[in-house]
C-alpha positions as CSV (number, residue, x, y, z in Angstrom):
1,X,0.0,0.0,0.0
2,X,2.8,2.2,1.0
3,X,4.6,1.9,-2.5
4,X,1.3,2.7,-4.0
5,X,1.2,5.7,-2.0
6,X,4.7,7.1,-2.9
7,X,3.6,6.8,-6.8
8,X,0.6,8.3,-6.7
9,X,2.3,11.2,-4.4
10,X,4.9,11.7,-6.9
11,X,2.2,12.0,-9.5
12,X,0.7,14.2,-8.0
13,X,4.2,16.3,-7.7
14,X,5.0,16.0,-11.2
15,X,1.3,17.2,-12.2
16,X,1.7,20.2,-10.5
17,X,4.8,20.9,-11.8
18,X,4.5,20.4,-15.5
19,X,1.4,22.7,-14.9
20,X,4.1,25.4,-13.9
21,X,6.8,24.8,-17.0
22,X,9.0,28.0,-18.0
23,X,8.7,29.1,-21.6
24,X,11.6,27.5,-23.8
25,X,12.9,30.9,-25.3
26,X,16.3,32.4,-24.7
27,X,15.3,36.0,-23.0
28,X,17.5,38.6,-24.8
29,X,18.4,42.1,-23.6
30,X,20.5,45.1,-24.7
31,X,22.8,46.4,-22.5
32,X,25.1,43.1,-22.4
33,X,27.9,42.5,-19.3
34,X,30.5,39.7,-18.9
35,X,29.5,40.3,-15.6
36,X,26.2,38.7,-13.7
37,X,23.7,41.2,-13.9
38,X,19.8,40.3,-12.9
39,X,16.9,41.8,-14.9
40,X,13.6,41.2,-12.6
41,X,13.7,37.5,-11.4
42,X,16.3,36.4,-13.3
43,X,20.5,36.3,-14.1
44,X,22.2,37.5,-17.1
45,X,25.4,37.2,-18.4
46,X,26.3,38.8,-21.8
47,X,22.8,39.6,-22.3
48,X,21.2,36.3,-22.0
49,X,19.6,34.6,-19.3
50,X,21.6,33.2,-16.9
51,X,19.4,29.9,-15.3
52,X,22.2,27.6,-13.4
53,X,22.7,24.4,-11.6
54,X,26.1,24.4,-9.5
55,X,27.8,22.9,-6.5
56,X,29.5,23.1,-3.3
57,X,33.3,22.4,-2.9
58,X,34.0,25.0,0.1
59,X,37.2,22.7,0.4
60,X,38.9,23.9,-2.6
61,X,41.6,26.8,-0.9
62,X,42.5,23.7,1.5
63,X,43.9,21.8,-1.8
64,X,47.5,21.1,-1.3
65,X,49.1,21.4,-5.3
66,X,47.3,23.9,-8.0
67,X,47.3,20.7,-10.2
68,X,44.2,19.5,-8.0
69,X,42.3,22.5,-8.3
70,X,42.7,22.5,-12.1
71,X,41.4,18.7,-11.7
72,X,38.8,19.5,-9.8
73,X,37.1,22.1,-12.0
74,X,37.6,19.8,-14.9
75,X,35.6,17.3,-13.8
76,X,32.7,20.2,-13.0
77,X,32.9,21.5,-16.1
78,X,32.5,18.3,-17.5
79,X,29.1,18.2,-16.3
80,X,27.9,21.2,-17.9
81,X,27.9,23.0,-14.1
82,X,28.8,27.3,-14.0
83,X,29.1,28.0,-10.5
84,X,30.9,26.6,-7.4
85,X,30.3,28.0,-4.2
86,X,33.2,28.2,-2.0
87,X,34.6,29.4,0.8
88,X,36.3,33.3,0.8
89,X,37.9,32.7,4.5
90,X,40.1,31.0,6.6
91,X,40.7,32.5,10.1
92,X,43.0,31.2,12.3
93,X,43.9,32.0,15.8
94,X,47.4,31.0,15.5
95,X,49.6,30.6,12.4
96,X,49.5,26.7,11.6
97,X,52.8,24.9,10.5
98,X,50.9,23.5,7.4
99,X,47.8,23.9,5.4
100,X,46.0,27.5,4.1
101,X,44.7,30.2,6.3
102,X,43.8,33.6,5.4
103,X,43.7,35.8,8.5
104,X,44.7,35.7,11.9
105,X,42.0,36.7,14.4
106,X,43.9,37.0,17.9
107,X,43.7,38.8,21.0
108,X,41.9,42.2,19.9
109,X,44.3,42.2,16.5
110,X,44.1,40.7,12.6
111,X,46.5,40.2,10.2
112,X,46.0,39.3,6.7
113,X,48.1,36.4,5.1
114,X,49.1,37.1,1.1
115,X,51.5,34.3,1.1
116,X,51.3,31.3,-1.1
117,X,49.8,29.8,1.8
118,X,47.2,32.5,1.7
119,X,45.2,34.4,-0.2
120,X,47.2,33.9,-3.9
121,X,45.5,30.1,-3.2
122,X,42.5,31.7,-3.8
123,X,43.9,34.0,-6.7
124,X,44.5,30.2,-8.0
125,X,40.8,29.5,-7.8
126,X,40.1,32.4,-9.5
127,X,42.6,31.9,-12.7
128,X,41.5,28.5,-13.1
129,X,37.6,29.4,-12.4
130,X,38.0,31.6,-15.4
131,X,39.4,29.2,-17.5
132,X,37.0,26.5,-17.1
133,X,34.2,28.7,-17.9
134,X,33.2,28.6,-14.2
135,X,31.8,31.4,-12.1
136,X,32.8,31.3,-8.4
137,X,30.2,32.3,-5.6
138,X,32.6,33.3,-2.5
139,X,31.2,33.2,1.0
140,X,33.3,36.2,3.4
141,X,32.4,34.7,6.9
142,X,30.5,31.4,8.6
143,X,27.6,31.7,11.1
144,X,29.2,28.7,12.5
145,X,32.6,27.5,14.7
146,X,32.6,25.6,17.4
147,X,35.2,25.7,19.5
148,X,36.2,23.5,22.4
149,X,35.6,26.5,24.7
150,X,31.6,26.2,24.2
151,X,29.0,24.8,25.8
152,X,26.9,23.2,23.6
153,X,24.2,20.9,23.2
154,X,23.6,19.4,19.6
155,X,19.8,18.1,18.7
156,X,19.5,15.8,15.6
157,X,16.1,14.8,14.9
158,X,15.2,14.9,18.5
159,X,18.6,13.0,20.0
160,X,20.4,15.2,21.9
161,X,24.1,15.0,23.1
162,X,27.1,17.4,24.4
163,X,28.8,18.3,21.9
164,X,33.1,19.5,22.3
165,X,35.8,20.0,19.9
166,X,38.4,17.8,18.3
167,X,40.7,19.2,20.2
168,X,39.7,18.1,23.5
169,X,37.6,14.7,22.3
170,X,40.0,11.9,22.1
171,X,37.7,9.4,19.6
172,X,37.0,8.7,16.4
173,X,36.7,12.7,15.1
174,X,40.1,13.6,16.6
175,X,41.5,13.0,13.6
176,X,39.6,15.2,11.2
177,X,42.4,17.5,10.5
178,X,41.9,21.3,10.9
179,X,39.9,22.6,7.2
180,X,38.2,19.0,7.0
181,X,35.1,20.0,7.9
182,X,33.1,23.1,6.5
183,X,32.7,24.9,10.0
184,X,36.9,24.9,10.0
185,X,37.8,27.7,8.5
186,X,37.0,29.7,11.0
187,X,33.5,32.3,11.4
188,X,32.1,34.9,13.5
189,X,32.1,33.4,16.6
190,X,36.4,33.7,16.2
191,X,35.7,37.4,15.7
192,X,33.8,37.3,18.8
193,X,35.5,35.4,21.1
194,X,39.0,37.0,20.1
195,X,37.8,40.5,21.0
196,X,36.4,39.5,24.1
197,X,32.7,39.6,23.6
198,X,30.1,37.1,25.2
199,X,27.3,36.7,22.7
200,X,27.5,35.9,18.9
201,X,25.5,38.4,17.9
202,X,27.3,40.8,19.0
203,X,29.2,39.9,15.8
204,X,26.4,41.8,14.0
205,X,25.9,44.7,16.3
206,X,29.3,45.8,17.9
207,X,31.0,48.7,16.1
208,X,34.4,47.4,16.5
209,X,33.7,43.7,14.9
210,X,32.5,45.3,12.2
211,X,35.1,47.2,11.1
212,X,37.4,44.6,11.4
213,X,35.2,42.4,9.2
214,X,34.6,45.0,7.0
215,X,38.2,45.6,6.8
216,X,38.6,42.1,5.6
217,X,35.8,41.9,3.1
218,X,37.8,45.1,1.3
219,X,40.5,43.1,1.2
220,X,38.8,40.0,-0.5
221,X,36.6,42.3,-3.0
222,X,39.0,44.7,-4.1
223,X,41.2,42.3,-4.9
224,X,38.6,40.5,-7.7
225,X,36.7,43.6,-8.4
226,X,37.5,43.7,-12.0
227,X,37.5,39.6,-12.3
228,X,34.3,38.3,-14.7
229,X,35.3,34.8,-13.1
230,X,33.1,36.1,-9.2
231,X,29.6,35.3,-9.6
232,X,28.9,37.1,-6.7
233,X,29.7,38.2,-2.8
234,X,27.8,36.6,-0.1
235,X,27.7,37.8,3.1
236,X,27.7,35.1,5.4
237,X,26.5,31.5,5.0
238,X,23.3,30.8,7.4
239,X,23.6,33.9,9.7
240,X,21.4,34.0,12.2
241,X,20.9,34.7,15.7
242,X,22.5,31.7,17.4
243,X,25.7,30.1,17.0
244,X,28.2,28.1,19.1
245,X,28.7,31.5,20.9
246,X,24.7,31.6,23.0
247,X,22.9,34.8,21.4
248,X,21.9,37.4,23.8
249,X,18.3,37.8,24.6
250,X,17.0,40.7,22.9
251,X,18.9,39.3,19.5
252,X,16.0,40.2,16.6
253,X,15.5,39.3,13.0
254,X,16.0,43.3,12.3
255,X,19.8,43.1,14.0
256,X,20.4,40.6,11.2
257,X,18.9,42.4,8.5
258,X,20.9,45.7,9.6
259,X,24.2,43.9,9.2
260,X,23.4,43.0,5.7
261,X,22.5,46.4,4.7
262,X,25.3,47.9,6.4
263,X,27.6,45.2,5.0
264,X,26.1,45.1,1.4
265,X,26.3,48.5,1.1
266,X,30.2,48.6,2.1
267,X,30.6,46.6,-0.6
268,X,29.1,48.1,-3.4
269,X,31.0,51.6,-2.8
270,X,34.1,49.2,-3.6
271,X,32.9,46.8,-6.4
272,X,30.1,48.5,-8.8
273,X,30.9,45.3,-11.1
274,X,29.5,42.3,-8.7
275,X,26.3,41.2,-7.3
276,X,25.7,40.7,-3.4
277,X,23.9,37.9,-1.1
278,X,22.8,37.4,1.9
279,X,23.9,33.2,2.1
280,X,20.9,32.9,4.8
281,X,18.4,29.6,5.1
282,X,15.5,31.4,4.0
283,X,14.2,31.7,7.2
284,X,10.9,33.8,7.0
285,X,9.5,35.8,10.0
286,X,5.7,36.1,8.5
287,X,4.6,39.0,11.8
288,X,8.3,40.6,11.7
289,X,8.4,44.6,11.4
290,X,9.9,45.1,7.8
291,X,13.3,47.3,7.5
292,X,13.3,47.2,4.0
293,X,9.4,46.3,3.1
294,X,8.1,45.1,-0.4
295,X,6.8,47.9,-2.1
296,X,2.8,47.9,-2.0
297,X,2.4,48.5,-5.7
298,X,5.0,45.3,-6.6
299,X,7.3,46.0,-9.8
300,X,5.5,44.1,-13.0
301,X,6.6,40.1,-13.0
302,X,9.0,39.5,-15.8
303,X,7.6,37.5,-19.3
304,X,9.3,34.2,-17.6
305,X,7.2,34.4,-14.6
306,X,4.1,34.8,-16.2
307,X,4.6,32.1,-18.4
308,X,5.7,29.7,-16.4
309,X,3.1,30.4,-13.1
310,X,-1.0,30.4,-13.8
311,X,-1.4,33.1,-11.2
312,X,0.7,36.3,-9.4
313,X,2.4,35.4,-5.8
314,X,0.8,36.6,-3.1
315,X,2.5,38.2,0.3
316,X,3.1,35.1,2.3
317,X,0.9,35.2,5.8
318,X,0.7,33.0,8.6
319,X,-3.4,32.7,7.6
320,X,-2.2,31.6,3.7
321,X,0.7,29.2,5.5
322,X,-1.8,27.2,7.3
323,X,-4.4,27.3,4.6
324,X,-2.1,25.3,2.1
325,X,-1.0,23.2,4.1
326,X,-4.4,21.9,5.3
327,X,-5.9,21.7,1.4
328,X,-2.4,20.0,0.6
329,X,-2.8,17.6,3.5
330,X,-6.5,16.8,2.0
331,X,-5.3,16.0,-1.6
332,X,-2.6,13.5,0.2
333,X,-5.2,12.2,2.0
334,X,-7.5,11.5,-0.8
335,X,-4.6,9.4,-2.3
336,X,-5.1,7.0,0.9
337,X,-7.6,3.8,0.7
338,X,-11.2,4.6,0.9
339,X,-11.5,1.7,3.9
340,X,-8.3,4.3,5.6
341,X,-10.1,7.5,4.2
342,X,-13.3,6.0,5.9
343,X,-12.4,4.8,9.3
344,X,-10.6,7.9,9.5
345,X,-6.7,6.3,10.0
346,X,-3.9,7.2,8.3
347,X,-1.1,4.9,7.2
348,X,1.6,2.9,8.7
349,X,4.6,4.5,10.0
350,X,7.4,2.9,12.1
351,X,5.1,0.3,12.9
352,X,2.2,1.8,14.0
353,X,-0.9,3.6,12.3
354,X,-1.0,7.3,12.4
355,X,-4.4,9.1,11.8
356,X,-4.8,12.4,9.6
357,X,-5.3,15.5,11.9
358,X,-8.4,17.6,11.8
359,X,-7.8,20.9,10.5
360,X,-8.0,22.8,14.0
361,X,-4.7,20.2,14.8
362,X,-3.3,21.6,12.2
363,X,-3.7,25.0,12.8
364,X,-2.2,24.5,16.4
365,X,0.6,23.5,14.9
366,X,1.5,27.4,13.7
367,X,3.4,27.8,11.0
368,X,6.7,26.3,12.2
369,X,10.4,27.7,12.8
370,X,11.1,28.1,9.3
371,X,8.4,31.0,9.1
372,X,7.8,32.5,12.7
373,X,11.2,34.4,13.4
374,X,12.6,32.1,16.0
375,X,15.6,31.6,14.3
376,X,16.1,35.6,14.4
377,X,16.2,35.8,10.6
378,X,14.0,37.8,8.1
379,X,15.1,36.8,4.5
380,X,12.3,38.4,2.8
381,X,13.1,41.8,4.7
382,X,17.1,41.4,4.1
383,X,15.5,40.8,0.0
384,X,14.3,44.3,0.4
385,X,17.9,46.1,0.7
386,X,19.0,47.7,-2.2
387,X,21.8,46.1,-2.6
388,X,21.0,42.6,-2.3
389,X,20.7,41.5,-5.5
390,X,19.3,38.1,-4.8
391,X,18.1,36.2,-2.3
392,X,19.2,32.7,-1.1
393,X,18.0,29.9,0.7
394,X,19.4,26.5,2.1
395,X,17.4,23.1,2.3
396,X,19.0,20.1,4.8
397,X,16.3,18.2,5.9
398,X,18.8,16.3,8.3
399,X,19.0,19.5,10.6
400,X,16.5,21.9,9.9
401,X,12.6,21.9,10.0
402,X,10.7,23.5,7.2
403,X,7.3,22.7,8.3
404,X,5.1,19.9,10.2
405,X,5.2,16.6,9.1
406,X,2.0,15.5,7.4
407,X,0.9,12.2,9.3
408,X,-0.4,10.2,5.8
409,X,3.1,10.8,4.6
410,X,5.8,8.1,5.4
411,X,9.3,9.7,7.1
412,X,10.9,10.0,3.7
413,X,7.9,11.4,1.6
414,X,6.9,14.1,4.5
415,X,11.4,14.7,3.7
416,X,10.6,14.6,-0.1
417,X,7.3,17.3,0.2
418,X,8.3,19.5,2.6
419,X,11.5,20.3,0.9
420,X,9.3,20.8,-2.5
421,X,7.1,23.2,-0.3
422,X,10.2,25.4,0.7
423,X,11.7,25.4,-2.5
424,X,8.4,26.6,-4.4
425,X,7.5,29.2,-1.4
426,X,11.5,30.5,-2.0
427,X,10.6,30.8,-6.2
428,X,7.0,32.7,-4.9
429,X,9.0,35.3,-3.3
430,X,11.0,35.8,-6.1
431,X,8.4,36.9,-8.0
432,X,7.1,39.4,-5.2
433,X,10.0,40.8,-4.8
434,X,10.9,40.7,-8.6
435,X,14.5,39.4,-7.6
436,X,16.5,36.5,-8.1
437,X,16.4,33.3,-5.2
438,X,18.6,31.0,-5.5
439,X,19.5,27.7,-3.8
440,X,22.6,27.8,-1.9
441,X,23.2,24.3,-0.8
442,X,20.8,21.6,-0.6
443,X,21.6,17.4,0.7
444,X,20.6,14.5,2.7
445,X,22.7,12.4,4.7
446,X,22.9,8.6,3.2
447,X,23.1,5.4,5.6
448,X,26.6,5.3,3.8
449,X,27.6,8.4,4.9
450,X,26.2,8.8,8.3
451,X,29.2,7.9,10.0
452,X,30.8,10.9,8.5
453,X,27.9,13.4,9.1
454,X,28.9,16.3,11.5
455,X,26.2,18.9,12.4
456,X,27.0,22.1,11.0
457,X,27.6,23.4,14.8
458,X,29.6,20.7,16.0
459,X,32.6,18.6,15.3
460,X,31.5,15.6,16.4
461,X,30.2,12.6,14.1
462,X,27.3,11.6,16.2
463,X,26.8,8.3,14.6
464,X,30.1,7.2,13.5
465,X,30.6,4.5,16.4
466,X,26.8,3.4,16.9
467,X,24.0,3.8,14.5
468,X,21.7,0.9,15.1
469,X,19.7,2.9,17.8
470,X,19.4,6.1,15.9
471,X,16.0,6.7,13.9
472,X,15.8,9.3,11.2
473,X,13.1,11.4,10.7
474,X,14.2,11.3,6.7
475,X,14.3,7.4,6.2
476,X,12.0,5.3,5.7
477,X,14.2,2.0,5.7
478,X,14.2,-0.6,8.9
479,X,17.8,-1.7,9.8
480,X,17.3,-5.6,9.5
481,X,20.0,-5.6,12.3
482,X,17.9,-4.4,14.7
483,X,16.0,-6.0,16.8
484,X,12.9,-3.5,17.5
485,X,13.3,-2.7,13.8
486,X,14.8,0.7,14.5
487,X,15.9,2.8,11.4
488,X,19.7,3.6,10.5
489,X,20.4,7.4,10.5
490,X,20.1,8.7,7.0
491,X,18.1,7.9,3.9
492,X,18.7,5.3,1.4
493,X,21.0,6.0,-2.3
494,X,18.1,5.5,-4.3
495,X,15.6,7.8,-1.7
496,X,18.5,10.4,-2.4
497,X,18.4,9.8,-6.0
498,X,14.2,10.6,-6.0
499,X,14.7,13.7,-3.6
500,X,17.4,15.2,-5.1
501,X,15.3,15.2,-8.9
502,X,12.3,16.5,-7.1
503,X,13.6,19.2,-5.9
504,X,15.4,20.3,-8.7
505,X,12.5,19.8,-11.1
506,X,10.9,21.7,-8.3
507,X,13.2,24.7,-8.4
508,X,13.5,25.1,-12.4
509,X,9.5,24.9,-12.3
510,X,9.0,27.3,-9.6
511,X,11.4,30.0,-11.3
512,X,14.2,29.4,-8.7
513,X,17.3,30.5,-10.9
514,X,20.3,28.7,-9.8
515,X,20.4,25.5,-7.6
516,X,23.6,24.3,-6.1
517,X,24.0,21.2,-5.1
518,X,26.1,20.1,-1.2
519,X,28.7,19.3,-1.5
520,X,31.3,18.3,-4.9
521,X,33.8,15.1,-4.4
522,X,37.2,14.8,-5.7
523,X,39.8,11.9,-5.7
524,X,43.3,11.6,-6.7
525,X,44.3,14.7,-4.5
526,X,48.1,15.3,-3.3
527,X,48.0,14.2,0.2
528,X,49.7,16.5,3.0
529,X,50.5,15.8,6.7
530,X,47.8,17.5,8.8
531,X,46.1,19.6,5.9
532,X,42.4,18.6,5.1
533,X,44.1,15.9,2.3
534,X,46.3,14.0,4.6
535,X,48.3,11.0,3.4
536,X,46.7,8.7,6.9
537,X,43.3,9.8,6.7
538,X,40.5,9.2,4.9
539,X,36.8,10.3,4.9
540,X,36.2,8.5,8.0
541,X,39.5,9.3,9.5
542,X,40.9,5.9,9.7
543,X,44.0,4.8,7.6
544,X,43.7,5.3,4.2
545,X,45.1,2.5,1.7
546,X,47.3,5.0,-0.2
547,X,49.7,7.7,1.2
548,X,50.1,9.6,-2.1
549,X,46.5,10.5,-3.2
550,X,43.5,11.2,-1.2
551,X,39.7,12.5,-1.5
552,X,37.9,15.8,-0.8
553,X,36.6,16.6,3.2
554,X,33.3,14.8,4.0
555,X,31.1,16.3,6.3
556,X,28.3,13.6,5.3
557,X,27.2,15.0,1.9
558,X,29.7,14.5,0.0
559,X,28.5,12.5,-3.0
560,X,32.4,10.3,-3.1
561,X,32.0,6.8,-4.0
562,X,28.2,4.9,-3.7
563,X,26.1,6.8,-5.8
564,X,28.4,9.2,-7.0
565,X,27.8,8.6,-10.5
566,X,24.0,8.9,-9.9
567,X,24.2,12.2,-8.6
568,X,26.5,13.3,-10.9
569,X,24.0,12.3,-13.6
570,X,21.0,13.7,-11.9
571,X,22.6,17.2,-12.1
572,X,24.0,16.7,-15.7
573,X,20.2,16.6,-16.8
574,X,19.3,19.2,-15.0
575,X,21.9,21.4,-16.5
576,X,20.7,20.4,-19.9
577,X,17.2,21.0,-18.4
578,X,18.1,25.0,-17.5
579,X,20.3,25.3,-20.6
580,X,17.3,24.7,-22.7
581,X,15.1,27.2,-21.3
């Protein structure tokens, strides 16, 4: 019954999507740039639309020879792919004996390193970028980095445990070297803690912090202000109010929105020539005070967006929220048995029978974290600066909630819908705000990889030693190990394969105009005592089987190995998909 189910849910998806295809003609326009310019809800480059698919490799400064970078965007290019997002920092408190870093952030002072070891690694990224064809998104700062000096408590789909630093945790993650994991390279909370401060969002409100980040960011951008090869500068990836550093107490989604403004408009008086982004989630706050609010009489939608959507977005409310959720849970529910649909049950999950809510449940249920503020971010009021040029949004199911689960779902379908939810809400407010969104990192953690998944505020792999009593709220695959039928942390290859389509068939449907992929894998790289691509350690941090070439960092999403020609495929036709619109 349950496989019966899934079909006639993802007919139901792709029904609604075909219903919303964008027009097949290339939009043309006069004033031409090698630069990426927008023109309503869309890119341009050279005076044609700009639609992309891309991918994560934050990991590629941490390379150890310039050969490897070359390599690496090869094998990119090779798929069609324009843009890699990577990392535009490295902060280090003390000058390591090996490996990149970009700026030392210690005791009240900074210092910025232009060495080889430094920033002319990412003037390599840049050269080679341009080559290939490739356009390089580069993130300035990090919402997160834990440190062993915080106290911090990590919650993954309801399991929570302490969670400490490498450098004081003697097991299996001790040795993950320094720039293995994406929350290494350093962040705000370094800013913070070396200048003495207590709360991590002081980062975004204390005059001195930002002049010392702002210092920085005019280092980065006027250093690539004239090179076609940046797609863009993006402020931070997933600020917010928390961090590994607690947030204070009166810590607000305007404080965040503020920052961006002030920072985005720093940058522009130094770089006319490139776009900027926020990097944020998409975390919504429906009843927040607007800094920057959406003009009443909204700017005309562009010929792409009427085409390709049978009616205008509407301003998103908590009231709209709830209502589409409860006539989607309905259509779900007609898909049930009629004997189910009678007797009022729903369907079997995790061994017992769950029963569809009524709708005043459902209202109850408000309209969840991802829409309510409590994560002290406003992306549709930081859309609303000036100079933001697009918006962004994140989607990792594994560690974020984007909505209640709806009960006639299974675990993996309620992971599959509610991502296609946030992804076509995210296009929505592209049209109101007659901007650009794009897709800044999306993934789900596979039973292969959970041993090497580490929370993006920790640096611990919670289920590298033990999995067989974690459950997943994104699988929906018993461990035949287990004796009460428990579920294995992580969804299945081929569960990834069907989530990872959706939701980019979702996105190029919805008028989302670039997608990128989390994160890239590479093999063959030159291995380097205690850099991210050390000659002893592989993914999982045991001993590797070779000494002279290694793999890219894996935080749990890389795509190395099982299934990696899958994936690889998957995004080859969607680039072909976006390059024929």
């Amino acid at each position: 019954m349950q496989l019966s189910l899934t079909k006639a849910l993802t007919l139901l998806v792709c029904t609604l999507l075909s219903s919303a295809t964008v027009p097949t003609k290339t939009v043309k326009r006069a004033d031409s740039s090698q630069f990426v310019t927008t023109q309503g809800s869309n890119f341009f480059v050279n005076g044609s639309q700009f639609p992309f698919i891309g991918t994560n490799a934050y990991w590629l400064q941490a390379l150890n020879e310039e050969q490897d970078i070359i390599n690496t965007f090869s094998n990119i290019s090779a798929l069609g792919i324009k843009v890699v997002r990577t990392w535009a920092f490295n902060d280090v408190t003390e000058i390591p004996e090996t490996g990149t870093w970009f700026q030392l952030i210690a005791n009240g002072t900074t210092s910025i390193n232009n060495g080889t070891n430094g920033l002319q690694k990412l003037d390599m990224i840049i050269k080679h970028a341009e080559s290939f064809g490739i356009y390089v998104l580069l993130t300035l700062t990090n919402n997160w980095s834990p440190s062993a000096t915080d106290n911090l408590t990590a919650s993954i789909d309801g399991l929570k445990s302490s969670v400490q630093s490498r450098a004081v945790v003697d097991t299996f993650n001790s040795s993950r070297p320094r720039n293995f994991l994406s929350n290494d390279y350093g962040g705000m909370d370094v800013y913070v803690r070396q200048f003495g401060l207590k709360t991590h969002d002081e980062f975004y409100t204390n005059q001195t912090l930002l002049n010392v980040f702002m210092n920085y960011t005019t280092q980065i951008v006027t250093r690539y202000v004239d090179s076609p090869a940046v797609f863009a500068w993006e402020l931070a990836n997933d600020a917010r109010c928390n961090s590994s550093v607690a947030a204070s107490p009166g810590c607000v989604a305007q404080n965040i929105t503020q920052w961006h403004s002030t920072v985005a408009q720093h940058i522009k008086t130094l770089d006319p020539n490139h776009l900027v982004s926020s990097g944020t989630q998409g975390f919504l706050c429906t009843g927040c005070q607007k800094l920057f609010p959406r003009p009443t009489s909204p700017a005309q939608p562009s010929a792409r967006a009427v085409a390709g959507r049978r009616s205008v977005a509407k301003p998103l409310t908590k009231e709209r929220i709830i209502r589409e959720r409860n006539e989607q849970w309905k259509k779900t529910r007609a898909l049930l048995p009629k004997s189910q649909q009678e007797s009022g049950e729903g369907i079997r999950v995790r061994g017992r029978w769950i029963s569809t809510p009524t709708k005043r449940q459902s209202d109850s249920q408000g309209v969840g974290s991802a829409f309510d503020g409590s994560q002290g971010v406003d992306s549709e009021d930081i859309l609303g600066i000036p100079e933001i040029g697009f918006g962004s949004f994140q989607l990792f199911p594994d560690q974020n909630s984007y909505g209640p689960d709806d009960p006639s779902l299974s675990a993996f379908n309620n992971t599959l819908q509610t991502g296609i939810n946030w992804i076509t809400t995210q296009g929505q407010i592209a049209q109101l705000f007659d901007k650009p969104v794009s897709l800044l990192g999306f993934g789900l953690v596979t039973q292969t990889n959970a041993p090497d998944f580490v929370p993006f505020n920790s640096t611990v792999a919670p289920f590298a030693s033990d999995t067989s009593t974690a459950v997943s709220k994104a699988s929906s695959t018993s461990s035949a190990s287990s004796a009460n039928s428990t579920q294995t942390f992580g969804v299945t290859d081929s569960e990834q394969d069907t989530a990872y389509s959706s939701w980019l068939n979702a996105g190029i449907s919805s008028g989302v105009s670039g997608l990128i992929q989390y994160q890239w894998s590479q093999g063959n790289l030159t291995t380097q005592p205690d850099t991210a691509i050390s000659p002893n350690n592989d993914t999982t941090g045991e001993s590797s089987n070779s000494d002279t070439t290694g793999e890219s960092p894996n935080d749990g999403y890389s795509i190395q190995g099982v299934g990696e020609d899958t994936v690889q495929s998957i995004l080859q036709n969607a680039v072909q998909s976006v390059s024929s619109t």
